[in-house]
C-alpha atoms as an extended CHARMM CRD file, in Angstrom:
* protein
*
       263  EXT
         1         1  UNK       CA            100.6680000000       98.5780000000       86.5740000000  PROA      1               0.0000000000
         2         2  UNK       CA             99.1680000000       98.6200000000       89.9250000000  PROA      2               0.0000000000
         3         3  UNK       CA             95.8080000000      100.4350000000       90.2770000000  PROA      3               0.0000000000
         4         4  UNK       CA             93.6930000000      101.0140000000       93.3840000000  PROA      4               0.0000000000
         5         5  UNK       CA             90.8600000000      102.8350000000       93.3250000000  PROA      5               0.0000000000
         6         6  UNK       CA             89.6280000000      104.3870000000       96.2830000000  PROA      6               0.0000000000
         7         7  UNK       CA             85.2610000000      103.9580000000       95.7670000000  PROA      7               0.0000000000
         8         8  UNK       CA             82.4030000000      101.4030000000       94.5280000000  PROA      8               0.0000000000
         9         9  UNK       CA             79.9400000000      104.0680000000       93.9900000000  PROA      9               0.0000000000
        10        10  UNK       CA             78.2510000000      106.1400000000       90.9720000000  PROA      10              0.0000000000
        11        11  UNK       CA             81.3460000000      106.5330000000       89.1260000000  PROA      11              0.0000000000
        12        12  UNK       CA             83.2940000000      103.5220000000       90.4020000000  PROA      12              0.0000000000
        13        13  UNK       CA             80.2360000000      101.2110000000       88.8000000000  PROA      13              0.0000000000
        14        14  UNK       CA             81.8710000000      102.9490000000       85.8170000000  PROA      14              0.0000000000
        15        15  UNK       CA             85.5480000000      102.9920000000       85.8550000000  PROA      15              0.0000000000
        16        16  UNK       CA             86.1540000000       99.9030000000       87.7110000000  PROA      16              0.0000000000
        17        17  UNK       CA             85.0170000000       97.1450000000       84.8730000000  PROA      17              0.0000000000
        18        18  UNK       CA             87.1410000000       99.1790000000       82.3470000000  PROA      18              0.0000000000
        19        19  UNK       CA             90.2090000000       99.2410000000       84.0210000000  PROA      19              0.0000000000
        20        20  UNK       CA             93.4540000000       97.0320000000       83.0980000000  PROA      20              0.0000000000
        21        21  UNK       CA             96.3840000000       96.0210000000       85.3140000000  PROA      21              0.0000000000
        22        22  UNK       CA             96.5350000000       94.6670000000       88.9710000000  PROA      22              0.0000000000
        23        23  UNK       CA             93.8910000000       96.1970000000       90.1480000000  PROA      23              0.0000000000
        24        24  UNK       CA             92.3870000000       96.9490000000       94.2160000000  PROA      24              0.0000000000
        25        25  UNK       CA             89.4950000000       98.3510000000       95.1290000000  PROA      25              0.0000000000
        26        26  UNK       CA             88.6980000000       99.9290000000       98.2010000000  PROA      26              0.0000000000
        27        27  UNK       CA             85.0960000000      100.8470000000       99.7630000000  PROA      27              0.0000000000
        28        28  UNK       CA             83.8080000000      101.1600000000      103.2870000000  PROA      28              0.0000000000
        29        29  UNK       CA             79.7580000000      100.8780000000      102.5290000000  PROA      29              0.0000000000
        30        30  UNK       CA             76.9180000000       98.4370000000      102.0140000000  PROA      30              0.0000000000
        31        31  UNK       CA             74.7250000000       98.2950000000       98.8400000000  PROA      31              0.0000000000
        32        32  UNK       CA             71.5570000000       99.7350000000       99.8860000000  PROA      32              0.0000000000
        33        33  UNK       CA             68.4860000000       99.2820000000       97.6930000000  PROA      33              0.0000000000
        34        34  UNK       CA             67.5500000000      102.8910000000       97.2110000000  PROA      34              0.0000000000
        35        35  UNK       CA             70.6750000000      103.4070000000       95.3010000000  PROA      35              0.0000000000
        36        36  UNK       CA             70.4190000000      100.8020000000       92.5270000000  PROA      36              0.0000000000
        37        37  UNK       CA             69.1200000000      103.1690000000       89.8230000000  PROA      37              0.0000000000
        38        38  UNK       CA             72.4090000000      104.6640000000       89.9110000000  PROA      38              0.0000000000
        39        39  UNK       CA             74.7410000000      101.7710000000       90.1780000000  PROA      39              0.0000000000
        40        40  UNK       CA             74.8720000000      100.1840000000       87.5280000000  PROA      40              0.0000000000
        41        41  UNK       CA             77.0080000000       97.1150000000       88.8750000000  PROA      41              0.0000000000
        42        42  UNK       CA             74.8340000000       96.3700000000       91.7040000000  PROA      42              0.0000000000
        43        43  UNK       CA             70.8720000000       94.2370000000       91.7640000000  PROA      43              0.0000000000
        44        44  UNK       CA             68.7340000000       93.4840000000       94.0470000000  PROA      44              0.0000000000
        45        45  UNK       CA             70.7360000000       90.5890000000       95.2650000000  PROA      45              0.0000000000
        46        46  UNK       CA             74.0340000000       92.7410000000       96.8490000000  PROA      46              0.0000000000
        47        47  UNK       CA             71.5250000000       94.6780000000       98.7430000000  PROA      47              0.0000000000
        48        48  UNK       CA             73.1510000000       94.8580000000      102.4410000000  PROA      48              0.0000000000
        49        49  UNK       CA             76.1470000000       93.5890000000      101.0380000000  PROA      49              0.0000000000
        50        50  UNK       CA             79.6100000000       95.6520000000      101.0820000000  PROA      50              0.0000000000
        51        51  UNK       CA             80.2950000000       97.1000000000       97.8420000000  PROA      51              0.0000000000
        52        52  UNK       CA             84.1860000000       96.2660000000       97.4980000000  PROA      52              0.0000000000
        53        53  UNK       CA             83.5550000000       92.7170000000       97.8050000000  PROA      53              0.0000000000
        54        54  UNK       CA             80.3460000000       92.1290000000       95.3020000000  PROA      54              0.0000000000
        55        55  UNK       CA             82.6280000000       94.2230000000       92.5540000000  PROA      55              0.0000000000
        56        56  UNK       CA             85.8630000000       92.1610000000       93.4400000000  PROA      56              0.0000000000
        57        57  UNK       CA             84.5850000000       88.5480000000       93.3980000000  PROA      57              0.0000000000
        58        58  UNK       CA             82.2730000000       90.0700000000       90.1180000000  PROA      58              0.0000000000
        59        59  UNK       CA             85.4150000000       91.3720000000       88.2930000000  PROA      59              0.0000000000
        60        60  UNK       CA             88.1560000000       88.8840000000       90.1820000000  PROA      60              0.0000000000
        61        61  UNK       CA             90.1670000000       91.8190000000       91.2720000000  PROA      61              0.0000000000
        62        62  UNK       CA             91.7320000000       92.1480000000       94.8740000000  PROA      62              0.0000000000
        63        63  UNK       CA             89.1880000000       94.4870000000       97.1580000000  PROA      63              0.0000000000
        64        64  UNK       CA             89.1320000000       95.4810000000      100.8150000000  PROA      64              0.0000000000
        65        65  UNK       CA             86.6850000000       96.6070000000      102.8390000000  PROA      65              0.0000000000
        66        66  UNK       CA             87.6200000000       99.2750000000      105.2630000000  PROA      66              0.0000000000
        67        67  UNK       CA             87.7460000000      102.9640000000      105.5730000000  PROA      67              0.0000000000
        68        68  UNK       CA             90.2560000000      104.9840000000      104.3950000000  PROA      68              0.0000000000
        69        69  UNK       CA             92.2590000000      107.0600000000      106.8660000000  PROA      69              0.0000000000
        70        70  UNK       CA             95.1730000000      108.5710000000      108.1830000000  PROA      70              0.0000000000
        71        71  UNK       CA             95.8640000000      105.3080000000      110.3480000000  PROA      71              0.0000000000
        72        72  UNK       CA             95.6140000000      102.7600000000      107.3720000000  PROA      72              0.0000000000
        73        73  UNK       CA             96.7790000000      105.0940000000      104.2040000000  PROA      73              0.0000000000
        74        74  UNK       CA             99.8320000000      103.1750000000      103.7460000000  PROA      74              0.0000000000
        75        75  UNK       CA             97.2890000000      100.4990000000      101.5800000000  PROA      75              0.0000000000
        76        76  UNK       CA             97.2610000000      103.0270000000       98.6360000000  PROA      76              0.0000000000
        77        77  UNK       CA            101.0020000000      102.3540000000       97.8870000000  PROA      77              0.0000000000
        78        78  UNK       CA            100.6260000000      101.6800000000       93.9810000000  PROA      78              0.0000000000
        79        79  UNK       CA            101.5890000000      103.2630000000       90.4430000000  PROA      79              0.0000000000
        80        80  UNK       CA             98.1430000000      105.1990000000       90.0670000000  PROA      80              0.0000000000
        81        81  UNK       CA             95.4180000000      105.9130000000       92.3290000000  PROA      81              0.0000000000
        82        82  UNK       CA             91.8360000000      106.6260000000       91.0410000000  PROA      82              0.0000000000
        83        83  UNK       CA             89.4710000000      108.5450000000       93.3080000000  PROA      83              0.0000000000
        84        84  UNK       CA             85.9550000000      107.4370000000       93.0330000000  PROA      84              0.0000000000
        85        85  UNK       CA             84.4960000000      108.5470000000       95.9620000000  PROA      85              0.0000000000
        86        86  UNK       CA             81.9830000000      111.2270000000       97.0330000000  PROA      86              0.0000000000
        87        87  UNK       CA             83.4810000000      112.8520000000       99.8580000000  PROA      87              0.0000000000
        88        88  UNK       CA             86.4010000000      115.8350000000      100.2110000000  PROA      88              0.0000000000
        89        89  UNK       CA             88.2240000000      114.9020000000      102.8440000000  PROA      89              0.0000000000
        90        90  UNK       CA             88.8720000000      111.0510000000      101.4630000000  PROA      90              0.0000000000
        91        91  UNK       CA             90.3350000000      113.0490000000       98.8740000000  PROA      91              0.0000000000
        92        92  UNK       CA             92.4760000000      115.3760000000      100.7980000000  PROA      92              0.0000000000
        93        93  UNK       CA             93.9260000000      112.3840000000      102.5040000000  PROA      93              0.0000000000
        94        94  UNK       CA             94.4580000000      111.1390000000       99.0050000000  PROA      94              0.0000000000
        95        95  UNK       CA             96.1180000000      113.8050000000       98.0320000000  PROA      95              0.0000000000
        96        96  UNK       CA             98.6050000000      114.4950000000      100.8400000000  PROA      96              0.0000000000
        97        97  UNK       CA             99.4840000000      110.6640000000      100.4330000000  PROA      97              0.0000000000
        98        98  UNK       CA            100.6370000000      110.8630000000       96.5510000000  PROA      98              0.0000000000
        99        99  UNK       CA            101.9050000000      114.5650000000       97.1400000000  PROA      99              0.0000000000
       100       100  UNK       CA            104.6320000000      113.1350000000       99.9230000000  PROA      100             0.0000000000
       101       101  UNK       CA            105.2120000000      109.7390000000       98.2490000000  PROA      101             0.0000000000
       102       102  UNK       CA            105.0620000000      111.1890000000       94.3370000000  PROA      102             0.0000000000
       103       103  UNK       CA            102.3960000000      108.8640000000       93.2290000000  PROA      103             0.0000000000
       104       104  UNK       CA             99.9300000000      110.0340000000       90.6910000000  PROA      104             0.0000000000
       105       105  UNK       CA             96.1390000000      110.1080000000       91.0300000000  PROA      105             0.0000000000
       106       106  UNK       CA             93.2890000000      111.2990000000       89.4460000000  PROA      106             0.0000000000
       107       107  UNK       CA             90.2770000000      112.7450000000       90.6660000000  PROA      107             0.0000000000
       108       108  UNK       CA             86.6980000000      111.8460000000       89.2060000000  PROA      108             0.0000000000
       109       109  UNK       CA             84.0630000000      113.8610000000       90.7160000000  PROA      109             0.0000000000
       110       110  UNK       CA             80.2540000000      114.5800000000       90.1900000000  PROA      110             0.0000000000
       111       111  UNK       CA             77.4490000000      116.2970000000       91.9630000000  PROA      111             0.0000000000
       112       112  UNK       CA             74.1910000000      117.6470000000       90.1870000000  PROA      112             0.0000000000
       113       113  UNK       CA             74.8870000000      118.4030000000       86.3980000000  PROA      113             0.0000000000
       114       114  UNK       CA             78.6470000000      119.2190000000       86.9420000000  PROA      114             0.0000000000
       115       115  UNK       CA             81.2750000000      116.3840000000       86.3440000000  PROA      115             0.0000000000
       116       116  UNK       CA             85.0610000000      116.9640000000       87.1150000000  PROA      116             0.0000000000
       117       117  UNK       CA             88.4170000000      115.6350000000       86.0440000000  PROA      117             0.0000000000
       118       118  UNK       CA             91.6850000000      116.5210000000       86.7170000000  PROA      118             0.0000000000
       119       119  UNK       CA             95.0140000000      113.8770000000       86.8120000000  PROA      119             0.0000000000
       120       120  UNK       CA             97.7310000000      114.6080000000       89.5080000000  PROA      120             0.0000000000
       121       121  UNK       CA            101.0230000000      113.6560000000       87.5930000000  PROA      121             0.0000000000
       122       122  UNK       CA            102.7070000000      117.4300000000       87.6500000000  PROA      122             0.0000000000
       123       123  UNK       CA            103.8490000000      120.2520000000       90.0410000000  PROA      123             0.0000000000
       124       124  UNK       CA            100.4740000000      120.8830000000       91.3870000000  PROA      124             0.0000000000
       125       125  UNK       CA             98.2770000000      119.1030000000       93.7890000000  PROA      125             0.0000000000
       126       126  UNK       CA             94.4000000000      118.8000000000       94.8040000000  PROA      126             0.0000000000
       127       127  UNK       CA             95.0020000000      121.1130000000       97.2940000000  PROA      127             0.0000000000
       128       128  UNK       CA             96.1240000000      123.7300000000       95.1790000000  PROA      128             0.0000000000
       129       129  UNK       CA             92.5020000000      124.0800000000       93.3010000000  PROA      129             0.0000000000
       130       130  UNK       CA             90.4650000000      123.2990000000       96.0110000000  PROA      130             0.0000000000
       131       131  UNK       CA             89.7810000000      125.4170000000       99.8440000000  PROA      131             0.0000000000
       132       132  UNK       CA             89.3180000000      123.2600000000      102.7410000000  PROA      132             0.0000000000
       133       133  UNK       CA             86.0490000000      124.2100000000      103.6340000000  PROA      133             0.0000000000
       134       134  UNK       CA             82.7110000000      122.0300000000      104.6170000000  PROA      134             0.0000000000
       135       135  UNK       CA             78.9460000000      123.0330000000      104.4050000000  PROA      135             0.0000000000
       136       136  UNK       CA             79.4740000000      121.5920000000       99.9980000000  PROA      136             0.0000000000
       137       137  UNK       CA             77.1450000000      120.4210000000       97.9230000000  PROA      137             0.0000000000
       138       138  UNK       CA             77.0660000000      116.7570000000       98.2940000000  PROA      138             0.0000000000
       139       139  UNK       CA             75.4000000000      114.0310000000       96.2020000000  PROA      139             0.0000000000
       140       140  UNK       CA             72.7170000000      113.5900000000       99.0320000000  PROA      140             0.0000000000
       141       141  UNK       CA             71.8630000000      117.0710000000       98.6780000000  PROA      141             0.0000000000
       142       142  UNK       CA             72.2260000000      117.8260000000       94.7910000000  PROA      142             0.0000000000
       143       143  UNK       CA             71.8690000000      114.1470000000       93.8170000000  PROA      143             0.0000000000
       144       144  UNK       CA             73.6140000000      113.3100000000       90.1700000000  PROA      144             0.0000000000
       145       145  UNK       CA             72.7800000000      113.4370000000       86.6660000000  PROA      145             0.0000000000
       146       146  UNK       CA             73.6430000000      109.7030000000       85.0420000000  PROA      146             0.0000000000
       147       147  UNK       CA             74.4490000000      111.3760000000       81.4490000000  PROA      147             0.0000000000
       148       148  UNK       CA             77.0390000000      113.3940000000       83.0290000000  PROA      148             0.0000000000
       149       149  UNK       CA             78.3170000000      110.7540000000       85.3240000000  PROA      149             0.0000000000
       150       150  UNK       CA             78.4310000000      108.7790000000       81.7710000000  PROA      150             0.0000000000
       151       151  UNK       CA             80.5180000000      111.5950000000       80.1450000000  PROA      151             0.0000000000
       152       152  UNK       CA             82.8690000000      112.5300000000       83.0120000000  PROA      152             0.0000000000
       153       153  UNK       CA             84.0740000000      108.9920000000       83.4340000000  PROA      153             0.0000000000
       154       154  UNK       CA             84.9940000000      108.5480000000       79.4780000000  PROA      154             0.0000000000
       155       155  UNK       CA             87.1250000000      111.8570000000       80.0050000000  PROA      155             0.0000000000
       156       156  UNK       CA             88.8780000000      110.1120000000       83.0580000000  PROA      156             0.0000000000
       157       157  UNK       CA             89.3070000000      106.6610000000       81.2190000000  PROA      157             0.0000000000
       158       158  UNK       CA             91.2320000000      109.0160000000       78.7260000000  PROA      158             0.0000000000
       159       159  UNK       CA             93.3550000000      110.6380000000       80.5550000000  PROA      159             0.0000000000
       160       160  UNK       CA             94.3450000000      107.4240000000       82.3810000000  PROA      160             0.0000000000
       161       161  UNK       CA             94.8780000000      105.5260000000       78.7930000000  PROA      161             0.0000000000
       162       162  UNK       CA             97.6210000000      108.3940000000       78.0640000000  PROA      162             0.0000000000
       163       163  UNK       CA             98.5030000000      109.7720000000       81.5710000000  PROA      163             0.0000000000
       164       164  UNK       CA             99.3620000000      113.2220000000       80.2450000000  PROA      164             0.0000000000
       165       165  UNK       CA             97.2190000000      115.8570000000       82.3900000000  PROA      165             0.0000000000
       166       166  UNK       CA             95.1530000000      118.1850000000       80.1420000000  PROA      166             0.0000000000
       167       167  UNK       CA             93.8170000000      120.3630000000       83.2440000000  PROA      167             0.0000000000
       168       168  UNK       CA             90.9620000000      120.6230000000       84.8700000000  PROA      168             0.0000000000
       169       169  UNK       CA             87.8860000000      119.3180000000       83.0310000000  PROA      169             0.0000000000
       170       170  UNK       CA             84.6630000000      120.4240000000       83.4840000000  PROA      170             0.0000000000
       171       171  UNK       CA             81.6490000000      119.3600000000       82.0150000000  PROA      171             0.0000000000
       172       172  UNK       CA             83.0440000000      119.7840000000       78.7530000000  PROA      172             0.0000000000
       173       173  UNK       CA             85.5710000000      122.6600000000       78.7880000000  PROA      173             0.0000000000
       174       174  UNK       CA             89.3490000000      122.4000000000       79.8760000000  PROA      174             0.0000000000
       175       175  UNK       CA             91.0540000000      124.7030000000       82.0140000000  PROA      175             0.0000000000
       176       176  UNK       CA             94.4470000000      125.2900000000       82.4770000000  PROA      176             0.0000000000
       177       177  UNK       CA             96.1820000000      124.4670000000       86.2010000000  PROA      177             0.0000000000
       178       178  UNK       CA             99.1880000000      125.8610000000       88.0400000000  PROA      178             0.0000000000
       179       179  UNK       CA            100.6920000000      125.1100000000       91.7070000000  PROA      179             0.0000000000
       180       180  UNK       CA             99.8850000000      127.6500000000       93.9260000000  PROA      180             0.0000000000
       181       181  UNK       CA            102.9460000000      128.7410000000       95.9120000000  PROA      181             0.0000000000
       182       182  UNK       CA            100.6620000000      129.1270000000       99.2420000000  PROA      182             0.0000000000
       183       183  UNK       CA             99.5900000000      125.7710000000       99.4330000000  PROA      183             0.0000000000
       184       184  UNK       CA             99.9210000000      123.9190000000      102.4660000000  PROA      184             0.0000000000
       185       185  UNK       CA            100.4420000000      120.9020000000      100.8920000000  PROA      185             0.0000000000
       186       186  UNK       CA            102.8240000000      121.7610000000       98.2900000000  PROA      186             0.0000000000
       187       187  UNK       CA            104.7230000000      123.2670000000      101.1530000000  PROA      187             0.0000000000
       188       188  UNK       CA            105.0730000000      120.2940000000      103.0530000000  PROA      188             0.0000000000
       189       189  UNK       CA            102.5940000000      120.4930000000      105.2310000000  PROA      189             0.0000000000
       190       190  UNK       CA            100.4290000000      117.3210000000      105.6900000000  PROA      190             0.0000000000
       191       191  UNK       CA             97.5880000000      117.7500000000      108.2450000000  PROA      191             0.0000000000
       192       192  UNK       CA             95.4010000000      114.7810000000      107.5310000000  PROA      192             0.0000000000
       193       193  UNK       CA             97.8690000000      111.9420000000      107.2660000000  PROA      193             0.0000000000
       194       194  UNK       CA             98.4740000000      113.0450000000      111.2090000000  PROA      194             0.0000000000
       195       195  UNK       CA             95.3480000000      113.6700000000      111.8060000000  PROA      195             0.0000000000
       196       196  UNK       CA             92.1720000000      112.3650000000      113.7370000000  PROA      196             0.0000000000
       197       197  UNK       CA             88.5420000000      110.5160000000      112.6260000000  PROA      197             0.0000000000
       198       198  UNK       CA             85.4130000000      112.0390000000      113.8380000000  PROA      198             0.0000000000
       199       199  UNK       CA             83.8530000000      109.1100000000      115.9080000000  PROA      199             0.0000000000
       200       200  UNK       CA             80.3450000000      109.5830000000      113.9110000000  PROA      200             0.0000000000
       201       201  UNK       CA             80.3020000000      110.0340000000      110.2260000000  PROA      201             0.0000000000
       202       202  UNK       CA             76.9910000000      110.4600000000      107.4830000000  PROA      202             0.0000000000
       203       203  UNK       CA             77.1310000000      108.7250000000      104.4760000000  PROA      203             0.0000000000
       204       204  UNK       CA             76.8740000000      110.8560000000      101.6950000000  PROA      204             0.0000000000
       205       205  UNK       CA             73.4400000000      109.4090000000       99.8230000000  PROA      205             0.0000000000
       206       206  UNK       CA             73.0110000000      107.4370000000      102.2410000000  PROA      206             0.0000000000
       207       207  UNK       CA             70.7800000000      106.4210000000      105.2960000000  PROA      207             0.0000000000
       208       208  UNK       CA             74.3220000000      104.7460000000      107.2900000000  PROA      208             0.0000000000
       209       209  UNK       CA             76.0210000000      105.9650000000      109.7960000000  PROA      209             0.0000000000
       210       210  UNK       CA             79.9350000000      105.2850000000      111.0520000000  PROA      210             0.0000000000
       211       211  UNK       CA             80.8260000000      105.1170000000      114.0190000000  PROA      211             0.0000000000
       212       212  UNK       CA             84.3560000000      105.5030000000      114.7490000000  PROA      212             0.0000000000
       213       213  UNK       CA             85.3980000000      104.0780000000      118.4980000000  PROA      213             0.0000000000
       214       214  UNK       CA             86.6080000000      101.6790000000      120.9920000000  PROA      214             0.0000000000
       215       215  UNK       CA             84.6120000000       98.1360000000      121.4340000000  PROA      215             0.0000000000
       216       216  UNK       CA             86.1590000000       94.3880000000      121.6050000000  PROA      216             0.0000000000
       217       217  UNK       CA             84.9760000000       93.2060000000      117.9680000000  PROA      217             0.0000000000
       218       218  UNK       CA             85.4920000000       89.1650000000      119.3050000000  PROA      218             0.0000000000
       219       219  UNK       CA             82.8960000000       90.1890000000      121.8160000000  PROA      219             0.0000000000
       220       220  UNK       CA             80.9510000000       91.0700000000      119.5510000000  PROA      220             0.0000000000
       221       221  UNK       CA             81.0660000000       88.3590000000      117.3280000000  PROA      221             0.0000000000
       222       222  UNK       CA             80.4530000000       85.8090000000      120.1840000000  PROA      222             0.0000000000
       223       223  UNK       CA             77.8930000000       87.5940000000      121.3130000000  PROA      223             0.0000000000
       224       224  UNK       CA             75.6650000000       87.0880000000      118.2870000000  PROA      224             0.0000000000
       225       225  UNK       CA             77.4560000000       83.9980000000      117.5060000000  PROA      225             0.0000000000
       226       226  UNK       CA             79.3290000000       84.9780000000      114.0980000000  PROA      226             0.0000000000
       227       227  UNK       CA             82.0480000000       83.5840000000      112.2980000000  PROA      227             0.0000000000
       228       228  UNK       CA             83.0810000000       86.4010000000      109.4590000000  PROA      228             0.0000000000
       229       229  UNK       CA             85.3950000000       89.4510000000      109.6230000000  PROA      229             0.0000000000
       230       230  UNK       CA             82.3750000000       91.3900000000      109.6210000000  PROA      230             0.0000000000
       231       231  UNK       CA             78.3910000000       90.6210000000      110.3110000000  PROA      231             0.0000000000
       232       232  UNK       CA             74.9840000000       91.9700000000      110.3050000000  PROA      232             0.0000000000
       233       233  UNK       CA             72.9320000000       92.4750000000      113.1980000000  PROA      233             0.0000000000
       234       234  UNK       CA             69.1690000000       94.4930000000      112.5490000000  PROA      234             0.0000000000
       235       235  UNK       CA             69.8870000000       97.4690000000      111.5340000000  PROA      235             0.0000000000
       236       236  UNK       CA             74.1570000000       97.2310000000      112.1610000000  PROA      236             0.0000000000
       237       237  UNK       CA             77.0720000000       96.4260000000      110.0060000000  PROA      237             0.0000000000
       238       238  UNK       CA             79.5620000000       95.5900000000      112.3960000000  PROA      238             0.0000000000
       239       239  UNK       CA             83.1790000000       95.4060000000      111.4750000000  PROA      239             0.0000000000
       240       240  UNK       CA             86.7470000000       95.0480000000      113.0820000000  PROA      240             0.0000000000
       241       241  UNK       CA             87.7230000000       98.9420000000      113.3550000000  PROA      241             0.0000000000
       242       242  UNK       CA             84.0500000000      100.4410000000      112.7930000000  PROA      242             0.0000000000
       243       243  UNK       CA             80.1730000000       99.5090000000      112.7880000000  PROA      243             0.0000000000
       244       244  UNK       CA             77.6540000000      101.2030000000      110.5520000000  PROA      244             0.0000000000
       245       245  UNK       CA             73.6630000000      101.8520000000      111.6820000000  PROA      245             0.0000000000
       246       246  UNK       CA             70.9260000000      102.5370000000      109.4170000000  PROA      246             0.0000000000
       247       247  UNK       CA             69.4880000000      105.7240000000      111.4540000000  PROA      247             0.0000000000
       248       248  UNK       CA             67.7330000000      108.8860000000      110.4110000000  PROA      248             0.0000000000
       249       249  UNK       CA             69.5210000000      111.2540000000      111.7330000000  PROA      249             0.0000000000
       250       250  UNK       CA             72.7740000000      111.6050000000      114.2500000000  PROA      250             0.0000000000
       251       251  UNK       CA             70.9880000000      111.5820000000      117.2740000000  PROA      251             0.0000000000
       252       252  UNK       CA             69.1730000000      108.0080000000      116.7400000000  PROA      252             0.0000000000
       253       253  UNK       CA             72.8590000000      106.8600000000      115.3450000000  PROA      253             0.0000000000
       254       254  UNK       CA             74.3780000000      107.9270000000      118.5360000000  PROA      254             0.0000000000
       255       255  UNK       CA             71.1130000000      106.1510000000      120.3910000000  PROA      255             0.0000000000
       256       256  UNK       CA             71.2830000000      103.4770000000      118.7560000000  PROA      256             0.0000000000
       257       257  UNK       CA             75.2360000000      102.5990000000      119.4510000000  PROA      257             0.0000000000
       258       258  UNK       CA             74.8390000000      103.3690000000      122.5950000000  PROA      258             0.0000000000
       259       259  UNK       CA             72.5300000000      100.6590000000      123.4430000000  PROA      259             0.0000000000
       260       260  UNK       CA             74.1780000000       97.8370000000      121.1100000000  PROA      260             0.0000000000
       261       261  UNK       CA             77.6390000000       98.1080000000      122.6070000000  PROA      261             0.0000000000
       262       262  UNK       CA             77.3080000000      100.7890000000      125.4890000000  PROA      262             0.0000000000
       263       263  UNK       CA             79.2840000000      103.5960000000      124.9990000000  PROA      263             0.0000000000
């Protein structure tokens, strides 16, 4: 069975090691030492390195590095998806992706004391449950509760042993879910596999920032005389299609960038 799981973070620490099959991982950040206490997987040692690769070469399954997007989505082609990460509109992408090409996923999700579970294999999609709306809770601004984390990813390891969706958990309780005949998605209608990247994006927990945009990479890399598909420089993570800065808010990201490559 082919697997790829789509995040290295709280509950990927969790899921990944237990997982069986021909498995990929996918991640797009850095191991930052602030963070350790809640990934398990992780020391002191992968600090500043990128998460995919320290749990690939660790559990010697295949793992890329790269951010998830419209542009690139075609990588999640597989017999089960497992979302892991902390962030809505991965998992809209996500789930326009296995809606159109009828592959199941599951979505693992927890912020504060409240885990979630609920496995894609029927009439209904993501969409169906969920608004698209920002201004959420996040884990940088409710943080997460490792006993729950703990809980909610035993109920997900379940439901991917037997693949037979029992609804929507939460924290506990199971609730019943139907396709709702308004949904975009369900409808046909699939926005973010067409859509666009916002050139600067936050890290959720986090002090990184993306940024999304148009610089010459080999440049780069000559520049600061480097040799690897990706490199650090200071406070920069530079890679092919993106570059990461540690910053404190948008405004020194933006700052930042714009005196390392000029834009």
């Amino acid at each position: 069975m082919k697997i790829i799981v789509v995040g290295c973070g709280t509950t990927g620490n969790l899921i990944i090691p237990n997982l069986k099959g021909d498995i990929t991982i996918i991640d797009r950040d850095i191991v930052e030492k602030k963070n350790l206490n809640r990934l398990i997987q992780f020391t002191i040692k992968d600090v500043s390195k990128p998460k995919a690769e320290v749990l690939g070469k660790k559990f010697n399954v295949k793992y890329k590095i790269m951010d998830l997007d419209y542009s690139n989505v075609k990588t999640l082609k597989s017999d089960l998806i497992i979302d892991c990460t902390d962030n809505m509109e991965t998992r809209f992408l996500i789930n326009e992706y296995c809606k159109k090409n009828k592959i199941p996923w599951i979505y693992i999700g927890v912020i504060g004391k409240q885990g979630r579970v609920l496995l894609f294999n029927q009439d209904f999609c993501f969409r169906c449950i969920f608004s698209d709306v920002k201004g959420l809770e996040t884990c940088e601004t409710s943080g997460v509760d490792m006993k729950i984390v703990e809980k909610t990813c035993k109920v997900a390891l379940e439901e991917i042993s037997k693949m037979n969706s029992r609804g929507l958990w939460v924290n506990g309780e199971w609730f019943k879910v139907k396709k709702n005949s308004k949904c975009p998605v369900c409808n046909g209608k699939f926005e973010r596999l067409s859509g666009k990247k916002e050139n600067i994006v936050k890290y959720c927990g986090s002090s990184r920032y993306q940024f999304n945009g148009n610089y010459d990479f080999e440049l780069l890399k000559k520049r600061f005389k480097k040799k690897r598909d990706w490199f650090v420089i200071d406070d920069f993570y530079v890679f092919k299609e993106r570059i990461l800065v540690k910053a404190n808010d948008e405004k020194e990201a933006k700052k930042k960038i714009s005196k390392f490559i000029g834009v």
